[in-house]
C-alpha positions in Angstrom: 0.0 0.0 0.0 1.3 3.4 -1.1 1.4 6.1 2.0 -0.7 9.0 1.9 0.8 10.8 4.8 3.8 13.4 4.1 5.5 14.5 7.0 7.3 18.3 6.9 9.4 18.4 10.1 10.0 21.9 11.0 12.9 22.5 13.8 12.1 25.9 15.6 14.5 29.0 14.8 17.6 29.6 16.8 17.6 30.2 20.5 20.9 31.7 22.9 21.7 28.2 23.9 21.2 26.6 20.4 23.3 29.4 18.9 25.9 28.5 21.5 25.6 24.4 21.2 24.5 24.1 24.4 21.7 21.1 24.8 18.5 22.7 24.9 16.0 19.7 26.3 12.9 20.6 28.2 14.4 24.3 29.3 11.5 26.5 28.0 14.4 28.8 25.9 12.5 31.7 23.8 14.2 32.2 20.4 16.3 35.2 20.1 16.3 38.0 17.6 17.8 35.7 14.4 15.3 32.7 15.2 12.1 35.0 15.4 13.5 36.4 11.7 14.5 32.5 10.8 10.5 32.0 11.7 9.5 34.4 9.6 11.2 32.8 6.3 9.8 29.7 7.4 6.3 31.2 7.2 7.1 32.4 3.9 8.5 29.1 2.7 5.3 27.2 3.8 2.6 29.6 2.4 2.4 27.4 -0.5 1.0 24.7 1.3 -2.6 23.2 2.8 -1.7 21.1 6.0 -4.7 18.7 6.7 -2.5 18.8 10.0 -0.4 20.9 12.4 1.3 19.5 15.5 3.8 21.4 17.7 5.8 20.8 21.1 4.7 22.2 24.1 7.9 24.4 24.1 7.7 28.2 23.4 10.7 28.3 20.6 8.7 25.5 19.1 5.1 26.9 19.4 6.1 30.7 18.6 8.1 29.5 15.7 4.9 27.8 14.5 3.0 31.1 15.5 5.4 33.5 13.3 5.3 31.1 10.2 1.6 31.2 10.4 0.0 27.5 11.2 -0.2 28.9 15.0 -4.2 28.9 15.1 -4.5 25.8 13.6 -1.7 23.8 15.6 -2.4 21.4 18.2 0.1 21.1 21.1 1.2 17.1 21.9 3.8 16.9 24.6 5.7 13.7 23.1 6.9 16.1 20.7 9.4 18.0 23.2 13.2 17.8 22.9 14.6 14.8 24.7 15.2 15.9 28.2 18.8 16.2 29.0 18.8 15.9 32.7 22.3 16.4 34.5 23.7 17.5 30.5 21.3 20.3 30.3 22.6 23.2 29.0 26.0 22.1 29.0 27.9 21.5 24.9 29.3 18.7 24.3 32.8 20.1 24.5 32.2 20.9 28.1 31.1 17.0 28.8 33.7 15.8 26.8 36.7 17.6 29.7 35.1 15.0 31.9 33.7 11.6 29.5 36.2 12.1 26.9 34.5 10.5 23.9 31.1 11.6 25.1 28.1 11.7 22.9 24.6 12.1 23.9 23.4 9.4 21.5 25.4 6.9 23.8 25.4 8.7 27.0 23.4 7.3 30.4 21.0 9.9 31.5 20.0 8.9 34.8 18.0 12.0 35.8 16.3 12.3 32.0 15.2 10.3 29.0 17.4 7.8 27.3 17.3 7.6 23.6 14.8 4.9 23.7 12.7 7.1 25.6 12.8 9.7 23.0 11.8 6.8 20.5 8.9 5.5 22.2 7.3 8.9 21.9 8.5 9.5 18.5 6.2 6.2 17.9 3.2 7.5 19.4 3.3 11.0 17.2 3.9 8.6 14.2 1.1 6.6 15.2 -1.2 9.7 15.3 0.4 11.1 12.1 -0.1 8.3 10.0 -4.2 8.7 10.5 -3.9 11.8 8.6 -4.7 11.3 4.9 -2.4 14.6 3.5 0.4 16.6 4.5 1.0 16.8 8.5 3.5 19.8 9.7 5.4 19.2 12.7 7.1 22.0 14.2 9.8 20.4 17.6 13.4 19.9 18.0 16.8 19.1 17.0 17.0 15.6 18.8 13.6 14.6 18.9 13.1 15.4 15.2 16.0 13.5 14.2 14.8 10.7 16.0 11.4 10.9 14.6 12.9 10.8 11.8 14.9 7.4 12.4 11.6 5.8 13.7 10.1 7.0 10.3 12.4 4.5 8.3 12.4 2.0 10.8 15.7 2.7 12.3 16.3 2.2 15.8 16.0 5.8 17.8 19.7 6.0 17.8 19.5 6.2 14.3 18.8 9.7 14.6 22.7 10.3 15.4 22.8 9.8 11.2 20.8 12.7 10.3 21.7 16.8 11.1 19.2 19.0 11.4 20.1 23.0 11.4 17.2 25.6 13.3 14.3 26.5 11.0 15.1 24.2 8.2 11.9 22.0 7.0 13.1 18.3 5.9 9.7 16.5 4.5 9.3 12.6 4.8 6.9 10.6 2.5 6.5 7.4 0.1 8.4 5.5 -2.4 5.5 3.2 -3.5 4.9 1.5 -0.1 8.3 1.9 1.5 8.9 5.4 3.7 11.3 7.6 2.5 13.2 11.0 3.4 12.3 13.2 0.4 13.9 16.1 1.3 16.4 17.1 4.5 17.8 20.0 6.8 16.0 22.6 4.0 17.4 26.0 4.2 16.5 27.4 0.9 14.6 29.8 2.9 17.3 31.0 4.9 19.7 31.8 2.0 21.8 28.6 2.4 21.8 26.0 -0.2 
């Protein structure tokens, strides 16, 4: 059976701590001058389309990003759609972690006082499950991490897949069908930003 659902993942525009590298989980960061700017291309770049669907994360840079490109009234907040939460690496960069676990990465790390990458997955799952109901093109407007690993779960890959795939702030990468198999049709977009 051939898919019906396209999926436009939208990563919010930049924030201070996502300018800087530092992991940005469930701290409720607003975006900063360049990201509410970032938004506004984004709202230009998605004018062209009819969403049958708009989901965002809880999280302000998420939902005012979604606001600013325009799909804010018809947006529904879903809280498995936040960034993975960090717990004792919050806010810290991964050059900072890596004076202490040399060799660090988050896609490897323990979290003991947040999510593990599995975590993440499981509610990456449960968005899919709700996307897939849609019969048209669904815009999801979250995170770096959780993005990428919604991504993974799209193709099947284990959530640590996600590690694979980069994702800039307020690029739109779109995920759909070949015939019956799932697909990435286009990633980490910037067009709209001036950067090809």
């Amino acid at each position: 059976m051939i898919g019906t659902t396209r999926l436009f993942l939208v990563r919010h525009g930049e924030t201070p701590w996502s300018a800087t590298g530092r992991h940005t989980g469930w701290t409720d960061m607003p975006l900063n001058e360049n990201g509410i700017e970032q938004a506004e291309r984004l709202g230009e770049r998605l004018a062209g389309y009819t969403f049958k669907a708009v989901f965002s994360s809880p999280l302000s840079r998420a939902l005012e990003t979604c606001r600013i490109g325009g799909l804010g009234d018809v947006a529904v907040v879903d809280p498995d759609l936040r960034e993975w939460n960090y717990g004792e690496f919050e806010g810290r960069t991964t050059d900072e972690v890596r004076q202490e676990i040399p060799g660090w990465t988050i896609w490897t790390a323990r979290i003991t006082e947040g999510e593990s990458v599995d975590d993440v997955g499981r509610r990456a799952d449960r968005v899919l499950a709700r996307v897939l109901e849609v019969d048209g093109d669904v815009a999801v407007f979250g995170h770096g991490h959780a993005l990428r690993i919604l991504a993974a779960r799209w193709l099947e890959l284990e959530p640590a897949g996600g590690a694979l795939f980069e994702l800039s702030t307020a690029t739109i990468s779109r995920l759909g069908w070949e015939r019956e198999r799932r697909v990435i049709e286009l990633w980490n977009g910037a067009a709209h930003l001036g950067i090809v």
